[in-house]
C-alpha positions as CSV (number, residue, x, y, z in Angstrom):
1,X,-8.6,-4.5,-8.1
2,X,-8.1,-8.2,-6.9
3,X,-9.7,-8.7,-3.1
4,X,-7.3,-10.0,-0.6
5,X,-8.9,-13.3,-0.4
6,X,-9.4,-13.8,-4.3
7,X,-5.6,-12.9,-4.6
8,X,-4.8,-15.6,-1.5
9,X,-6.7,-18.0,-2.8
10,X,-5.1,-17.5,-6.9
11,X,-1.5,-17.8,-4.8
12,X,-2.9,-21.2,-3.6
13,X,-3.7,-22.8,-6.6
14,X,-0.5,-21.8,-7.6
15,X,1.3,-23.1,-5.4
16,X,-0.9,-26.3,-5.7
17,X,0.2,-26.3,-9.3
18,X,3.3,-25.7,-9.2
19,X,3.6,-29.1,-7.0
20,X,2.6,-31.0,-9.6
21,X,5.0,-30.0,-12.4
22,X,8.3,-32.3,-12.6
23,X,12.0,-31.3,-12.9
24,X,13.9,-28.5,-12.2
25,X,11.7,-25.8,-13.0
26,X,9.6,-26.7,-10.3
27,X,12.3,-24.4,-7.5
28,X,12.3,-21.7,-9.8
29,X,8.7,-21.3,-9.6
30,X,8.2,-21.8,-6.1
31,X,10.7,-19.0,-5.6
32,X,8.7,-16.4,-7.7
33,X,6.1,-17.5,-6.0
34,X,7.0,-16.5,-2.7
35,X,8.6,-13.1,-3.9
36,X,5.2,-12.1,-5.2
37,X,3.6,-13.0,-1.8
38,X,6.5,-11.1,-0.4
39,X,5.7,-8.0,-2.6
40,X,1.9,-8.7,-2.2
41,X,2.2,-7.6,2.1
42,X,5.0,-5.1,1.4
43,X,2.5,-3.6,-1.1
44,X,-0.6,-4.1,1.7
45,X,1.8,-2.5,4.3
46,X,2.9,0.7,2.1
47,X,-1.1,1.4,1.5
48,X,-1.6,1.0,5.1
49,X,0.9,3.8,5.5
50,X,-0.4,5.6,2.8
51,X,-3.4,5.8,4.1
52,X,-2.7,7.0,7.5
53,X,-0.7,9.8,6.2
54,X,-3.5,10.7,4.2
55,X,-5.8,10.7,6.7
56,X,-3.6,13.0,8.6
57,X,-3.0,15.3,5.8
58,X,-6.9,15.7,5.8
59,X,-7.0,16.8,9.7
60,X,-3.9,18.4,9.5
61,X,-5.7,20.7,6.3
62,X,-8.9,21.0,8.2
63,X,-6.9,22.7,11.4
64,X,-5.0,25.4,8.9
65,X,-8.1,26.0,7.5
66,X,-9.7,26.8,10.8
67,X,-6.8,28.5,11.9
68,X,-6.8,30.9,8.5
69,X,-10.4,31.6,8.9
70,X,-10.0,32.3,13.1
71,X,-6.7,34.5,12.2
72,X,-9.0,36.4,9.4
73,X,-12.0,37.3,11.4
74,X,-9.5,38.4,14.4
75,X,-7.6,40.5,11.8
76,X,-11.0,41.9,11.0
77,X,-12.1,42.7,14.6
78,X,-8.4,44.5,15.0
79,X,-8.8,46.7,11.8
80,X,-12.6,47.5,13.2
81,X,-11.2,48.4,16.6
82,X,-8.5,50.2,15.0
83,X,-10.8,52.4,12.7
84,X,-13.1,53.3,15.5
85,X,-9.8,54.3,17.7
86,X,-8.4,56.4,15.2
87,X,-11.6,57.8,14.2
């Protein structure tokens, strides 16, 4: 995967290119080259995102785990009290 400041700096020579070529073409190109810098931080912003629902899917997994193994050894202490109750 391409760093962010290998990527940045292949978009500049680009863009340093593209100045350089003559006639009409020369728009065309500088369009495309803005939509993929466009797509580039719409992409960096949806990992972002990604990420931090990730990371809360982890804590939210690691408190129902807790909460299974608390609810598990309280349903054991109940079905101990119960037994010694009932005899």
């Amino acid at each position: 995967m391409m760093e962010e400041s290998m990527f940045e700096g292949q978009l500049e020579k680009l863009v340093n290119a593209i100045g350089a070529i003559p006639g009409p073409n020369k728009e065309k190109l500088v369009k495309m080259v803005k939509k993929t810098s466009k797509c580039h931080s719409e992409l960096k912003k949806n990992i972002a995102c990604l990420q931090e629902s990730l990371d809360f899917l982890r804590v939210s997994v690691k408190y129902l785990v807790f909460d299974l193994e608390a609810t598990r050894r309280e349903n054991g202490s109940l079905k101990k009290l119960l037994k010694e109750k009932n005899g």
